[in-house]
MIMAR-91113 format. One line per 10 residues: number of its first residue (from 1); for each residue x negated, y, z of C-alpha. Coordinates in Angstrom, 1 decimal, m for minus. Layout:
REM MIMAR-91113
NUM = X Y Z; ...
***
This chain:
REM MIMAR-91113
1 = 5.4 m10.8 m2.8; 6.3 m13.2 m5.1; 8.7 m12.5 m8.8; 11.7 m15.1 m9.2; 11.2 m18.5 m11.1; 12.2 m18.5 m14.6; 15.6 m19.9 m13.5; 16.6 m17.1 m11.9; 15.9 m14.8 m14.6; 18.8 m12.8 m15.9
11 = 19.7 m12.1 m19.6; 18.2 m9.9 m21.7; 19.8 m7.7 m24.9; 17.7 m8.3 m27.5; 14.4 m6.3 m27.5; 13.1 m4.0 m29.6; 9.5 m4.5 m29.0; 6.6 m2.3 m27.4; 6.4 m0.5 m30.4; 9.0 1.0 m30.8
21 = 9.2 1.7 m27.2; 6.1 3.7 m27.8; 7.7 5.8 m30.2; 10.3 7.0 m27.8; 7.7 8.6 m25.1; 6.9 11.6 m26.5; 10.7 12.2 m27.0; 11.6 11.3 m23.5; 8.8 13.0 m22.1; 9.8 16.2 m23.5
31 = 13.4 15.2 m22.1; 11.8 15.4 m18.6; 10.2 18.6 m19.1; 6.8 17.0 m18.3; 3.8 18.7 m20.3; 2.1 16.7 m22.8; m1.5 17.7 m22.9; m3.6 17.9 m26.8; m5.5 14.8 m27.2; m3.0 12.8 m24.3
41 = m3.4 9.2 m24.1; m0.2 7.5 m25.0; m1.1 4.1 m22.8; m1.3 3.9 m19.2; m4.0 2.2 m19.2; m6.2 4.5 m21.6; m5.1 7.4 m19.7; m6.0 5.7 m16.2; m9.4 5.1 m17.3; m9.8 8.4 m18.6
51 = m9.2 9.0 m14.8; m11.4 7.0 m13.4; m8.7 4.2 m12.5; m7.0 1.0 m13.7; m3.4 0.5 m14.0; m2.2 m2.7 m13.6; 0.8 m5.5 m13.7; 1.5 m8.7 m12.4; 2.4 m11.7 m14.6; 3.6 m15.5 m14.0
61 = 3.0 m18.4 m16.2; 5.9 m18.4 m17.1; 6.1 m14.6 m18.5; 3.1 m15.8 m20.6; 5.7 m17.4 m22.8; 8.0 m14.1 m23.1; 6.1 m12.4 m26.2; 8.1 m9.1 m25.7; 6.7 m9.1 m22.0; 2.9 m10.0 m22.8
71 = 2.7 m7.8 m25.5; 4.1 m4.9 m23.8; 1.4 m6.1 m20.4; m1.5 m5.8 m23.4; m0.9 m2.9 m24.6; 0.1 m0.8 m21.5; m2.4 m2.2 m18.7; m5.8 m3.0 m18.0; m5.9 m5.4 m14.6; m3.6 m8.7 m14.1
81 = m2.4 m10.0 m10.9; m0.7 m13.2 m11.1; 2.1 m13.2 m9.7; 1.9 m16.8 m7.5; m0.5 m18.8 m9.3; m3.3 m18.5 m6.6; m1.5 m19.0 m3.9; m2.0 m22.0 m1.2; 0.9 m23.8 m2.6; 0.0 m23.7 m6.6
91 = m3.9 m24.5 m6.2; m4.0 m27.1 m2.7; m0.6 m28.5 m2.6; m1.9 m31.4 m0.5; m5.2 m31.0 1.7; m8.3 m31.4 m0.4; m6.4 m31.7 m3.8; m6.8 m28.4 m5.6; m5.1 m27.4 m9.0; m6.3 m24.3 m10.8
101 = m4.6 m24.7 m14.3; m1.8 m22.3 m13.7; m4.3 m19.5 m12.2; m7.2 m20.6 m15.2; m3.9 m19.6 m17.8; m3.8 m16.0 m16.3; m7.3 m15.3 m16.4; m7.7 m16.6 m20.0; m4.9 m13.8 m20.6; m6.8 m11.5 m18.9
111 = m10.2 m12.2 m20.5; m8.8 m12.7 m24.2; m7.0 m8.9 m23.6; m10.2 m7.4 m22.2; m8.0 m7.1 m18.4; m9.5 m7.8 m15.4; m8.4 m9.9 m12.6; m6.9 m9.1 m9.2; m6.9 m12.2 m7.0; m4.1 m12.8 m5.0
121 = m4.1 m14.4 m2.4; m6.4 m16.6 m0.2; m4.6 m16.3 3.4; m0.8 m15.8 3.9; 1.5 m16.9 6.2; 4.1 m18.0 3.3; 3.8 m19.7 0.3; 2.1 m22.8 2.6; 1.9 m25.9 2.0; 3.8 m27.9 4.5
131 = 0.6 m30.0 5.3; m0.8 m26.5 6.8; 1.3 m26.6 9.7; 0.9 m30.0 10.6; m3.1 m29.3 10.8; m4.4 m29.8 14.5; m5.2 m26.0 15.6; m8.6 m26.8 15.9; m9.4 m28.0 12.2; m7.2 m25.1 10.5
141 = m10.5 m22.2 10.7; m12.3 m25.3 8.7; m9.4 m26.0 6.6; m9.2 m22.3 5.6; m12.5 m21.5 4.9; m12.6 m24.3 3.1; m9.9 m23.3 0.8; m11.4 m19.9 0.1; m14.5 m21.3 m0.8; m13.4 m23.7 m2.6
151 = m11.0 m21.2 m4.4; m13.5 m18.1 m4.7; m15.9 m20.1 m6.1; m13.7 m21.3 m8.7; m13.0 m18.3 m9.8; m16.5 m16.2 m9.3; m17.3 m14.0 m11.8; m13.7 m13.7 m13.1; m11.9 m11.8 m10.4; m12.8 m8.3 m9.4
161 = m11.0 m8.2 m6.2; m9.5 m10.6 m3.6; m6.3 m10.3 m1.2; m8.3 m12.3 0.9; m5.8 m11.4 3.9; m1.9 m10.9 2.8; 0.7 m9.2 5.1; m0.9 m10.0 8.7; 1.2 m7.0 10.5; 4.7 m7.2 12.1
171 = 6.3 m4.0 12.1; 5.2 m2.8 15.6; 1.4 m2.8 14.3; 0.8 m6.4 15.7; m0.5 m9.4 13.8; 1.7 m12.2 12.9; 1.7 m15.5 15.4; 1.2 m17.2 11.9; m0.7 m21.2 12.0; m4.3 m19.0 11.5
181 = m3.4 m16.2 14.4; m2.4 m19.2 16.8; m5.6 m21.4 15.9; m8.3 m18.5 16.0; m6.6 m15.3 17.4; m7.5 m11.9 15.1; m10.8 m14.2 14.4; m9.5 m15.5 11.5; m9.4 m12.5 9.5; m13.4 m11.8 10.0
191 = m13.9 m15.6 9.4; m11.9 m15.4 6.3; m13.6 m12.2 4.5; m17.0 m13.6 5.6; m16.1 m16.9 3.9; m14.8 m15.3 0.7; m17.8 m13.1 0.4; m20.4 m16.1 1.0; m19.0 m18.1 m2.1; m18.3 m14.7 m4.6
201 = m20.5 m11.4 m3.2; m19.4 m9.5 m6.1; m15.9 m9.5 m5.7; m14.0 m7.0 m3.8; m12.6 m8.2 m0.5; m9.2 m6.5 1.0; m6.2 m6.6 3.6; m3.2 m6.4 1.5; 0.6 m5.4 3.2; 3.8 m3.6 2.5
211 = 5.3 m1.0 4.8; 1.4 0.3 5.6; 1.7 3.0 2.5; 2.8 6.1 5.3; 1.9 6.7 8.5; 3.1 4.4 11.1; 2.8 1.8 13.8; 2.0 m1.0 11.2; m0.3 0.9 9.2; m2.0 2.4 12.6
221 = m2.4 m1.5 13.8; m4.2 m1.9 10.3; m6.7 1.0 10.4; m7.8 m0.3 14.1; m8.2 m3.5 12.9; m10.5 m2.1 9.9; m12.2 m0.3 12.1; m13.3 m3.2 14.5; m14.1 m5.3 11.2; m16.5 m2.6 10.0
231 = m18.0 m1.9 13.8; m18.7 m5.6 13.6; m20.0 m5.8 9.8; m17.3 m8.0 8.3; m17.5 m7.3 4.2; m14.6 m5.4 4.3; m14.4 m3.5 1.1; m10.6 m2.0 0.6; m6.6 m1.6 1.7; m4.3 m2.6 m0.2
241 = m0.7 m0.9 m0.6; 1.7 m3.2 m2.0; 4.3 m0.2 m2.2; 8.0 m1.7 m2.6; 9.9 1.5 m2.2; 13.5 2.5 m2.4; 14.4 5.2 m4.6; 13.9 8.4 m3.0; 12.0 7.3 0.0; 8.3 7.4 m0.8
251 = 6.2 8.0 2.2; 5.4 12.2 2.4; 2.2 10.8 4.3; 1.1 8.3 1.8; m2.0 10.7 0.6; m2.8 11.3 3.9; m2.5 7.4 4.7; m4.7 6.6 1.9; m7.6 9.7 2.7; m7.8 8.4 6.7
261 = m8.5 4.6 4.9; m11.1 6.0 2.2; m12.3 7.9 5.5; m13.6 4.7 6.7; m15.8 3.9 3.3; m13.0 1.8 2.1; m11.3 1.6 m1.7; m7.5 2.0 m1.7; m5.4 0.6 m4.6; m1.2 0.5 m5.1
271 = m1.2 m3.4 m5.6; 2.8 m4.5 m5.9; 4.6 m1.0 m6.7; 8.2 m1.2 m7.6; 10.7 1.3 m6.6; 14.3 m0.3 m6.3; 17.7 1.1 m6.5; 21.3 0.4 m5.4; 23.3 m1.1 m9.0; 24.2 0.4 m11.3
281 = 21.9 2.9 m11.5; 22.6 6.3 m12.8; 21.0 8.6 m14.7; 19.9 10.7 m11.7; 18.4 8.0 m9.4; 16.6 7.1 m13.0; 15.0 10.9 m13.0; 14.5 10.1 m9.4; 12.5 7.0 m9.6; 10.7 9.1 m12.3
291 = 10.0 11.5 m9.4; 9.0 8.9 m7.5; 6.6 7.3 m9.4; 4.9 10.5 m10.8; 4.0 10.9 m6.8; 2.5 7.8 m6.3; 0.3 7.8 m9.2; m0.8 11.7 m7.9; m1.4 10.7 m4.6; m3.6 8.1 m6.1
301 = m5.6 10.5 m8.1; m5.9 13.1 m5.4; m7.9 10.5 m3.5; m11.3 9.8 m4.9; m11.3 6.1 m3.6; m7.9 5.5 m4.8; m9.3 3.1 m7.4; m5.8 1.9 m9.2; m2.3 1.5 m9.1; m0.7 m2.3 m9.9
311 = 3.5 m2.5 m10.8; 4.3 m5.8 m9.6; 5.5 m7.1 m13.3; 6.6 m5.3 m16.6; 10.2 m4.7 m17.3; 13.3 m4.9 m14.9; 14.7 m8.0 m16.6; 11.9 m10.1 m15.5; 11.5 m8.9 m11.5; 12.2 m10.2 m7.9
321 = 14.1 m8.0 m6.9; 17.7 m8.8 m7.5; 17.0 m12.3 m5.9; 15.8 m11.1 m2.9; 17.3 m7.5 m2.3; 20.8 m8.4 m3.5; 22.7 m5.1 m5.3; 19.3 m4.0 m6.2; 17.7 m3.9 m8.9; 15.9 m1.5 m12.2
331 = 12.6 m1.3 m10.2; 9.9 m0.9 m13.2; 9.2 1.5 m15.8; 10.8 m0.3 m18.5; 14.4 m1.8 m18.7; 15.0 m5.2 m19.6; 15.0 m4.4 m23.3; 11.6 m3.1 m23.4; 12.8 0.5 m23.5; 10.2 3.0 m21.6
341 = 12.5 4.4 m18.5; 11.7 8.7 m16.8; 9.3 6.4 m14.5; 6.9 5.5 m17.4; 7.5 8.8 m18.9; 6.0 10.4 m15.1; 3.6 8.2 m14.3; 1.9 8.6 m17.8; 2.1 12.4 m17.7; 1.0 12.2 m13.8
351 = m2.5 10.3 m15.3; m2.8 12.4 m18.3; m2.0 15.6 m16.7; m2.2 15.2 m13.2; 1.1 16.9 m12.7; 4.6 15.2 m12.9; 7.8 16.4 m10.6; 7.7 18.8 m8.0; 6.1 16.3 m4.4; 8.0 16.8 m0.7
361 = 7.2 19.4 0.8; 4.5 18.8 3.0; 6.0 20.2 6.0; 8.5 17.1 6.6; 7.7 15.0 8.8; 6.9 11.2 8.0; 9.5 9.8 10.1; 12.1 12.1 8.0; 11.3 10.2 4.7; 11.3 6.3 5.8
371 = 9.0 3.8 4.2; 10.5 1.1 2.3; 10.0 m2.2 1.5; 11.6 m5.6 2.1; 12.2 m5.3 5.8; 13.4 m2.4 8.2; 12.3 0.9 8.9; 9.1 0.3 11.0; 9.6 m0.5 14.2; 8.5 2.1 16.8
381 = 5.3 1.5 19.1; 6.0 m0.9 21.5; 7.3 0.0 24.9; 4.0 m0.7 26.7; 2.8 1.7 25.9; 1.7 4.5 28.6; 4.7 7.5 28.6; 4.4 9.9 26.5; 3.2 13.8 27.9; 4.1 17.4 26.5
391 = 4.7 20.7 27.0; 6.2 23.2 25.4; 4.1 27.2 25.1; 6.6 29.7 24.6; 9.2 28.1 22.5; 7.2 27.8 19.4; 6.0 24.6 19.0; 5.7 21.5 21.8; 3.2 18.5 21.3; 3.7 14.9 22.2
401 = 0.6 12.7 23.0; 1.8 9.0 22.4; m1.0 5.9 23.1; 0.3 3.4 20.6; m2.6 0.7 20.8; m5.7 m0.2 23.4; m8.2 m2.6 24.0; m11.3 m3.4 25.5; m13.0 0.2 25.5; m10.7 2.3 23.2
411 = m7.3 3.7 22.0; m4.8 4.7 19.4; m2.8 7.9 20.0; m0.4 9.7 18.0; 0.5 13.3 18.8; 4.1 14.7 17.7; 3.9 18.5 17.2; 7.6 19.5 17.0; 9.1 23.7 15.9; 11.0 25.1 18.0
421 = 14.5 26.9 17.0; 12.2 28.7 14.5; 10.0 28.2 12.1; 6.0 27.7 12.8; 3.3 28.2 10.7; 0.4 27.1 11.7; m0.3 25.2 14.9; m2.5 24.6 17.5; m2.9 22.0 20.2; m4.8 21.4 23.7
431 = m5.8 19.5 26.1; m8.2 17.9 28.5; m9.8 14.2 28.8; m9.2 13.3 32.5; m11.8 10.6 32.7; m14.9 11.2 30.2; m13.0 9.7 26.7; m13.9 10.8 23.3; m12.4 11.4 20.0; m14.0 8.6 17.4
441 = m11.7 9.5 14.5; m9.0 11.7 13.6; m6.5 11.9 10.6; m4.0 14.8 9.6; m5.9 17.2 12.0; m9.0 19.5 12.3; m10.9 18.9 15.6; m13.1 20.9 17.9; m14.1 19.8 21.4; m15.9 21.5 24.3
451 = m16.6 18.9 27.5; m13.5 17.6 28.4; m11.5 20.0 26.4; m10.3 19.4 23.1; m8.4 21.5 20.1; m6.8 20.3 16.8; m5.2 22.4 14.7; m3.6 21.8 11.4; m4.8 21.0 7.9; m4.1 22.9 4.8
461 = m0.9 20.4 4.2; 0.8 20.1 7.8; 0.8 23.7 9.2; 4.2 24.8 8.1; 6.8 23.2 10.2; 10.7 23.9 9.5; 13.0 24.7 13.0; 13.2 21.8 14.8; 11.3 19.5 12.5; 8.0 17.6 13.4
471 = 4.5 16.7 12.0; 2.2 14.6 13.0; m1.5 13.8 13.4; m3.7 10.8 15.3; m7.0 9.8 16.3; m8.2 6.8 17.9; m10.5 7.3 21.2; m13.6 5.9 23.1; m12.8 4.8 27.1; m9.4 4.0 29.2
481 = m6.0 5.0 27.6; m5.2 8.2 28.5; m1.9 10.3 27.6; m3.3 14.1 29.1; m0.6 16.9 29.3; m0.9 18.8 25.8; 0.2 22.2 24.9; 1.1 23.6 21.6; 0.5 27.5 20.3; 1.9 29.0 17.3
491 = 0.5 32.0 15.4
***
């Protein structure tokens, strides 16, 4: 995503400077009732470390001017992203003419603060050059590779990770027709990692996207597609969840989201958060976005290969929000006079202590707490798809086996488990394989299989399902889509 230009920036009271701002935690901490552990770090980025992660900002050129703003960035975070000096449009604006000066002036930051670097980004659809349309379709895969490795090499050995791949998914879990889809199919993404990995090994390579943080058609589409790219050995090395969220409506399945991913051998990292709300804010949708935030950084630490969580920029003065998202606004953990907000006060608790507000239960179902970010709801699978098949046992519970992607030799199902008029606590579901398929992976489910016969029941997290509500787990399949009858038991 990409933060306003300087012109659009809106005023600003007077600041009164990190410092002070630092004073105020402890204070607003208490406030919150959040517990301040002996010996706490009083930075993010000191306590992250002291986690075993990084936590990170993004920042323009132009911010680089704003002392207030890089100050604060110095002393609170310890990874940069800039913002949209490494895009195709700031470093090739014509083909073969490349200009790194904007994206060299971010990582001097970086370096002189002791920060490291997340690159961002080497394919998109937007933020093109209008000379990359205009490319015959079958010179763009040389045009693009030569890009990244022209780019990556610039920069090797001054960027730990790359977005080699931004936002490839539509909402229904396919890939966008963009000028690289239409000129080399899904190809270009392996072509693209391989090509950013020949000309910098070191760095780590990922898929980056928004609306991907629970589980849903768009993020299913995306853990196929890492699953082919590993199959194949593409140097994939990590997902990245750029997690623009509404106030209130983090994902209740972003753990589980993130633990299927690490599943795989992949690192997951929170690379754009923000969490936006509908002006003015009040004083509860502040303690909310507090909420919200301690829950993200949480999730993040309960997942070993969670390695970091990025804000996309510092203060809500200076953020992208309000131009794009219009009666939005206050998305970061400070306000646009530098003072800490309940967010800063959460997320720094949720590091140091590994607690912060009370999470969703984890009964609710993901489709009852909506992903956000700057599109609609995710859209549902697409109508291809083979009909769905349950059965209901008793009255208890009822399961719902849904294929929502196939190709050449395997599937993607998702399987509703829905109470009945009571509660159900703990859950059980069964079925058979008609023609000789096999589970490869599941998520959100514990699996035992006998022949054709096969039995999930539910994890630790999922088991308690209120009346009428629904849960959900998945699994992707070996052989011909299938969508067997499934029955659902109930202790």
């Amino acid at each position: 995503m990409k933060p306003p230009t300087t012109g659009t920036e809106r005023h600003r009271t007077r600041a009164r400077g990190p410092a002070t701002a630092l004073a105020v935690i402890a204070a607003g901490a208490v406030a919150l009732g959040l517990a301040i552990p002996a010996h706490a770090a009083s930075t993010l980025k000191a306590a992250a470390e002291a986690r075993g992660r990084y936590f990170g900002t993004a920042l323009t050129r132009g911010d680089l001017g704003i002392s207030a703003e890089v100050n604060l960035a110095a002393a609170q975070f310890d990874m940069v992203t800039p913002g949209n000096e490494m895009k195709w449009d700031a470093t090739e604006p014509s083909k073969g003419s490349f200009n790194f000066g904007s994206g060299d002036q971010i990582v001097s930051f970086a370096q002189s603060h002791g920060m490291r670097v997340r690159g961002h980004n080497l394919v998109w659809h937007a933020q093109l050059p209008a000379w990359v349309g205009g490319v015959p379709l079958n010179q763009v895969q040389g045009v693009m590779e030569n890009h990244i490795t022209t780019e990556a090499t610039h920069y090797k050995g001054k960027v730990y990770a790359w977005d080699v791949i931004n936002e490839p998914y539509n909402e229904d879990g396919t890939l966008r027709q963009d000028v690289f889809y239409r000129a080399m199919g899904s190809g270009y993404i392996a072509a693209a990692l391989r090509a950013a990995h020949a000309a910098d090994p070191n760095a780590k390579l990922y898929i980056n996207d928004y609306n991907i943080e629970g589980i849903n058609a768009k993020s299913n589409g995306l853990y196929s597609l890492a699953q082919s790219l590993l199959s194949q050995g593409v140097p994939l090395h990590g997902i990245g969840l750029e997690s623009h969220f509404i106030v209130g409506q983090v994902p209740s399945s972003l753990q589980a989201n993130m633990e299927r991913f690490a599943a795989l051998g992949l690192d997951v990292a929170i690379t754009e958060l923000d969490d936006r709300i509908q002006m003015p804010a009040d004083s509860s949708e502040l303690q909310q976005q507090g909420t919200d935030y301690g829950r993200v950084v949480n999730a993040c630490l309960a997942v070993p290969r969670c390695v970091g969580v990025s804000q996309w920029g510092v203060d809500d003065g200076h953020t992208w929000i309000p131009g794009t998202f219009p009666g939005y606004g206050a998305p970061m953990m400070w306000d646009s006079s530098y003072q800490p907000k309940p967010a800063y006060q959460a997320a720094l608790s949720a590091l140091n202590s590994g607690t912060s507000s009370p999470s969703q239960s984890p009964s609710q179902s993901p489709s009852q707490s909506p992903t956000s970010s700057p599109s609609v709801s995710p859209s549902r699978s697409p109508s291809a798809s083979p009909s769905p098949s349950s059965s209901p046992i008793g009255g208890a519970c009822s399961a719902t086996i849904k294929t929502i992607n196939s190709w050449g030799g395997g599937f993607q199902s998702e399987v509703t488990v829905r109470a009945g008029s009571a509660p159900v606590n703990g859950w059980t579901v069964k079925w058979s394989w008609p023609g000789g398929q096999s589970i490869s992976s599941l998520w959100n489910g514990r699996q035992s299989t006998s022949g054709s016969s096969v039995t999930v029941s539910n994890e630790s997290y999922n088991g308690s399902i209120a009346a009428g509500a629904s849960t959900t787990f998945g699994f992707t399949a070996n052989g011909s889509a299938a969508t067997p009858t499934a029955t659902c038991t109930s202790p």
